[in-house]
Backbone as a printed PyTorch tensor [residue, N CA C, xyz], in Angstrom:
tensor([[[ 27.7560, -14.7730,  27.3840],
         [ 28.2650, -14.1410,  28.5730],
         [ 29.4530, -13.2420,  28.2300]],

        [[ 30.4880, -13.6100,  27.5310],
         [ 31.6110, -12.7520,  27.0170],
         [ 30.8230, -11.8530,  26.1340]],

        [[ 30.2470, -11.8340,  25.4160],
         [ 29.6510, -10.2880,  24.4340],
         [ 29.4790,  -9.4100,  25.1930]],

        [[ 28.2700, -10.2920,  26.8390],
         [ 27.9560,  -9.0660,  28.1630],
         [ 28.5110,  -8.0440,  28.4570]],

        [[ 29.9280,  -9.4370,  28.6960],
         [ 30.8230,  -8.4640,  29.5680],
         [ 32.0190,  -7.6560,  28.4870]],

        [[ 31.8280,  -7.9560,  27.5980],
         [ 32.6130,  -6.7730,  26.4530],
         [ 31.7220,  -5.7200,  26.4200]],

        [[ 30.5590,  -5.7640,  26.2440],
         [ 29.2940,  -4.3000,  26.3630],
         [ 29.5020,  -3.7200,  27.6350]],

        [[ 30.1600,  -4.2540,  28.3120],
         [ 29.5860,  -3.7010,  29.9770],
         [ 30.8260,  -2.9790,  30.1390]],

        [[ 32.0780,  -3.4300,  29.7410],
         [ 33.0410,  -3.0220,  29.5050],
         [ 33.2950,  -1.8140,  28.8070]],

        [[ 32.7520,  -1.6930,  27.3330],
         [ 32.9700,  -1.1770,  26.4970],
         [ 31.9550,   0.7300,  27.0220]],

        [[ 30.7230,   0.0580,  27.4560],
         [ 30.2850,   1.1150,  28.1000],
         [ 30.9690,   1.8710,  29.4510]],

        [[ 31.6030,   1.1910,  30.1260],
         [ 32.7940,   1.4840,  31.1010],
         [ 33.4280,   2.7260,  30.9130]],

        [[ 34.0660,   1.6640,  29.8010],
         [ 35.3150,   2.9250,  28.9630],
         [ 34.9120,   3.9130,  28.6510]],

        [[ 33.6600,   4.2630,  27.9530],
         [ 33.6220,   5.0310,  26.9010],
         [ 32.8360,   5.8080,  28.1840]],

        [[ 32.3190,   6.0380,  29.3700],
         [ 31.7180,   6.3730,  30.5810],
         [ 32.6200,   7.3940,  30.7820]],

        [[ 33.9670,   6.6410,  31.0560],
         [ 34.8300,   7.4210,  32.0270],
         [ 34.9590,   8.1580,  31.2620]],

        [[ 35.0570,   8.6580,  30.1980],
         [ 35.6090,   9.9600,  29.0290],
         [ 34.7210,  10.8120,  28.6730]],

        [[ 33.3460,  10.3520,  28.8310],
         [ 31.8500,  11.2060,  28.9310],
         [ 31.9490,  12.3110,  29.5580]],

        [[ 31.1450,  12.8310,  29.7700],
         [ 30.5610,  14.2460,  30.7640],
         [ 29.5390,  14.0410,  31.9560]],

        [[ 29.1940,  12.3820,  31.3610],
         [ 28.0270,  11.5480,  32.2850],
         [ 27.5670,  10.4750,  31.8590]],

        [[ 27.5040,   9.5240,  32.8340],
         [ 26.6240,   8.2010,  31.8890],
         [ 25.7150,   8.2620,  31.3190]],

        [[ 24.3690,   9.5190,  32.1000],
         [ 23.1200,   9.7710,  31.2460],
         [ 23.2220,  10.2200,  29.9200]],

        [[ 24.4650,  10.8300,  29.9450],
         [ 24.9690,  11.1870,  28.2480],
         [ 25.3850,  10.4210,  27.4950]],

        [[ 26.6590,   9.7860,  28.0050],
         [ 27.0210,   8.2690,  26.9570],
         [ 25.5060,   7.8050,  26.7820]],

        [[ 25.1970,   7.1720,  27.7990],
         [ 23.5070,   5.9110,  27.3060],
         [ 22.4800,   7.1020,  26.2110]],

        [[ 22.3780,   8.6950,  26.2430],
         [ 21.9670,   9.0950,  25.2170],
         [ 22.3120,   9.1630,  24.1620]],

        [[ 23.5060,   9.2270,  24.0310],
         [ 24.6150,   9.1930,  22.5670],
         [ 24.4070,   8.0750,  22.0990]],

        [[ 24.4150,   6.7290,  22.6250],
         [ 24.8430,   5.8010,  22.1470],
         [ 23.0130,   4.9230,  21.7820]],

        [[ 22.5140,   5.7760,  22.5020],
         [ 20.9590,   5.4770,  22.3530],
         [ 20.6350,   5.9670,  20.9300]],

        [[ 21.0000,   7.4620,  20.5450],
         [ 20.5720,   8.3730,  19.1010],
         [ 21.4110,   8.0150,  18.4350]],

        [[ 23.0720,   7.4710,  18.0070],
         [ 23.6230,   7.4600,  17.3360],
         [ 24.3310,   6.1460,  16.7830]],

        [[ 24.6760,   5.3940,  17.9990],
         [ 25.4720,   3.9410,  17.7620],
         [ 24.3000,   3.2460,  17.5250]],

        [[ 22.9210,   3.4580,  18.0690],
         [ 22.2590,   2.1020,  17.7160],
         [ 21.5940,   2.6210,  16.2590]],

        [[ 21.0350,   3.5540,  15.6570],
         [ 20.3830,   3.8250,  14.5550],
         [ 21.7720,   3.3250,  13.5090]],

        [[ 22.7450,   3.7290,  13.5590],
         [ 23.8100,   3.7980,  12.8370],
         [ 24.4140,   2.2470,  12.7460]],

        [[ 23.9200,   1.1450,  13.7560],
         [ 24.4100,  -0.3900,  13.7440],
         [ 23.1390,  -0.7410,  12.8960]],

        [[ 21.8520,  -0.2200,  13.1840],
         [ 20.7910,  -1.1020,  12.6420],
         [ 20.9020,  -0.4520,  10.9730]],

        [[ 21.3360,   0.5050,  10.5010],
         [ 21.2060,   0.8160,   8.9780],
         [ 22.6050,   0.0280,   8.8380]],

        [[ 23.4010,  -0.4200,   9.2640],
         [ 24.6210,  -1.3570,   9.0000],
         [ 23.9830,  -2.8830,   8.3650]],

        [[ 23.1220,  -3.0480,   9.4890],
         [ 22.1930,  -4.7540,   9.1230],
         [ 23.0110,  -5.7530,   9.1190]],

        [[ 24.3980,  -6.0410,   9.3570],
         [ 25.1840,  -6.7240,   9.0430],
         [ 25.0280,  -7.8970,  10.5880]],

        [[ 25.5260,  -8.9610,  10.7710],
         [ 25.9340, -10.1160,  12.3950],
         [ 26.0880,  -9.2700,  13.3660]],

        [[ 27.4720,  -8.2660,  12.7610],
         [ 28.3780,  -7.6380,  13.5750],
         [ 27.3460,  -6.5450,  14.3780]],

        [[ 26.7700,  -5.8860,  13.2850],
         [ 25.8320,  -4.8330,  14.1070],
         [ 24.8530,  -5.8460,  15.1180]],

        [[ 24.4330,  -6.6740,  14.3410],
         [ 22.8880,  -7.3230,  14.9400],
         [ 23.9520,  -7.7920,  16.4380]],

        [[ 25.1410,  -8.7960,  16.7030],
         [ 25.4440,  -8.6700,  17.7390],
         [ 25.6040,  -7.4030,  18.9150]],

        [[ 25.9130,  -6.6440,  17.9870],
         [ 26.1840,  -5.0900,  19.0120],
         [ 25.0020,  -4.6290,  19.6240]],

        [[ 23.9030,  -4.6880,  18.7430],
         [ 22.7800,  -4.3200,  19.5340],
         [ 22.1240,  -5.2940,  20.6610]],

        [[ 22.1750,  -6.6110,  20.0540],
         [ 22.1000,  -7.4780,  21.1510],
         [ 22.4930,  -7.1200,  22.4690]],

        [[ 23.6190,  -6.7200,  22.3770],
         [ 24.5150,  -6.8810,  23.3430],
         [ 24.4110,  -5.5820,  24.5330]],

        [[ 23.9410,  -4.4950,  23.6780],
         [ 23.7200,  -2.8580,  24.1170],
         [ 22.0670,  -3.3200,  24.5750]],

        [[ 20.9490,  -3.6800,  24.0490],
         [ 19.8970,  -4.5820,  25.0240],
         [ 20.3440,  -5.4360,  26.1750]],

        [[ 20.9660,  -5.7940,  26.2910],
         [ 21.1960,  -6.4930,  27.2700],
         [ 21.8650,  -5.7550,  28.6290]],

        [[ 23.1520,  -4.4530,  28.3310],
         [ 23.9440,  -4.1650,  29.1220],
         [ 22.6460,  -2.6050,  29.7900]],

        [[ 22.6390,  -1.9010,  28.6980],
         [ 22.6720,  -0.3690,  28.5310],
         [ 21.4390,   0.0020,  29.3540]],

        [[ 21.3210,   1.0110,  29.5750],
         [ 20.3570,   2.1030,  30.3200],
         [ 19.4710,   1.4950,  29.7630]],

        [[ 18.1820,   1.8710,  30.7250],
         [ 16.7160,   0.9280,  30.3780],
         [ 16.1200,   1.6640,  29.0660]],

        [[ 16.9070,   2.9340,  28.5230],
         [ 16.0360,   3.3510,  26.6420],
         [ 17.0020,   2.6000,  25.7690]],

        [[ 18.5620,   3.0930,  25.9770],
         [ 19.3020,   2.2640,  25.6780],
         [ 18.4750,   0.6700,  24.8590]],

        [[ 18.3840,  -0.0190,  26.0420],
         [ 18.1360,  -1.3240,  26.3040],
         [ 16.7870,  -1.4580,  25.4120]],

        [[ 15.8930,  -0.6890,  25.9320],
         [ 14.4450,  -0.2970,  24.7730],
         [ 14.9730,  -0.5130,  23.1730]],

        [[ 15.7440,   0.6450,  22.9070],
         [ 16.0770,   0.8670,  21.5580],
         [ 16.8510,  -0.1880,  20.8690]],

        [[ 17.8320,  -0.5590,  21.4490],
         [ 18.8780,  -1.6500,  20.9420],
         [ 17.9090,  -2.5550,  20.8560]],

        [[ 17.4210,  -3.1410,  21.4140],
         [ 16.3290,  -4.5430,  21.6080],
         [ 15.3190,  -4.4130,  20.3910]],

        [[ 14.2090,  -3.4950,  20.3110],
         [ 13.7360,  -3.1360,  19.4150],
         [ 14.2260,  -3.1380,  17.6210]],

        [[ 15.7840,  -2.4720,  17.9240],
         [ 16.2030,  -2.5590,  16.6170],
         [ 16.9360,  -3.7560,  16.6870]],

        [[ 17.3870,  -4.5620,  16.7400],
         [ 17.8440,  -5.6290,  17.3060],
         [ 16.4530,  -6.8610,  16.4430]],

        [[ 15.5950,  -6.4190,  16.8560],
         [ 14.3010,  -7.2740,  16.6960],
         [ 13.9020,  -6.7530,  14.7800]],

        [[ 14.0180,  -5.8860,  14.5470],
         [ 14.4890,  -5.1810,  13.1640],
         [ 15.1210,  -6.0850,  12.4270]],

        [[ 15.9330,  -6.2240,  13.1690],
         [ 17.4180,  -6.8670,  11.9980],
         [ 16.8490,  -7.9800,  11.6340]],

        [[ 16.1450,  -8.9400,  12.4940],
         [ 16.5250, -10.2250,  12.7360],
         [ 14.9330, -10.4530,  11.8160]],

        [[ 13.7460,  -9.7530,  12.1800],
         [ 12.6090,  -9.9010,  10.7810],
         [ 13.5440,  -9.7480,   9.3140]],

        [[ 14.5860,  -9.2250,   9.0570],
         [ 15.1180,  -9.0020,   8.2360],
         [ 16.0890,  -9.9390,   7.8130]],

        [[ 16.1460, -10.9540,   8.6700],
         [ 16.7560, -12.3700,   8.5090],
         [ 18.1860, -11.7080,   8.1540]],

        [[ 18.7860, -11.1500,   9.3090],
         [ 20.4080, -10.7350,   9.1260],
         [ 20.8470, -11.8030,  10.0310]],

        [[ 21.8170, -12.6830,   9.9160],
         [ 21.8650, -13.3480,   9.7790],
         [ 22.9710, -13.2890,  11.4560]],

        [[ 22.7770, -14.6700,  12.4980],
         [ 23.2380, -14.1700,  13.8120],
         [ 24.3800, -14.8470,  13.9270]],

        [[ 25.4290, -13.8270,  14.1260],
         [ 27.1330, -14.0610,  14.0250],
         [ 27.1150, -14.9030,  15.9040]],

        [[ 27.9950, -15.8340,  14.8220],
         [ 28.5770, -17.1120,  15.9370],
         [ 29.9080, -17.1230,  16.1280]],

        [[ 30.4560, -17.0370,  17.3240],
         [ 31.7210, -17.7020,  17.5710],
         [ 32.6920, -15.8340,  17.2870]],

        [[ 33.8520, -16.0940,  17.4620],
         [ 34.8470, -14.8680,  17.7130],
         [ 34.4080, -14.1850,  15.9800]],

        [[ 35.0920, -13.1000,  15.6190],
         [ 35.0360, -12.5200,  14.0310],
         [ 36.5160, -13.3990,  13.6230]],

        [[ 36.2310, -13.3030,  12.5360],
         [ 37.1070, -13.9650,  11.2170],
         [ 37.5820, -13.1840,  10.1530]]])
């Protein structure tokens, strides 16, 4: 529930400074999620989780999808706050 609402948040923020939400959710559709899934790391695999769950329904497509990537790839799923 806290990752949610840090994504929901985080898309918030980064909204209000956009030109449009349909633009953030495209940006972050072509660039943050290709760019978390060649990362492969918890940290990414949480982020995308998390962008599936919150983001615009391609958004949500794409993150999920790559998301589902990581995890055939046995990256391994980050628990608890970072360290």
């Amino acid at each position: 529930m806290d990752a949610e609402l840090w994504g929901s948040d985080l898309i918030g923020a980064l909204a209000s400074s956009a030109t449009g939400l349909s633009s953030l959710m495209d940006t972050l559709t072509k660039s943050l999620v290709p760019a978390a899934e060649t990362a492969a790391t918890p940290a990414a695999l949480a982020l995308l989780r998390v962008l599936g769950a919150v983001g615009s329904p391609a958004l949500r497509t794409a993150a999920g999808q790559a998301a589902a990537r990581l995890g055939a790839q046995d990256v391994p799923i980050r628990r608890g706050p970072p360290r």
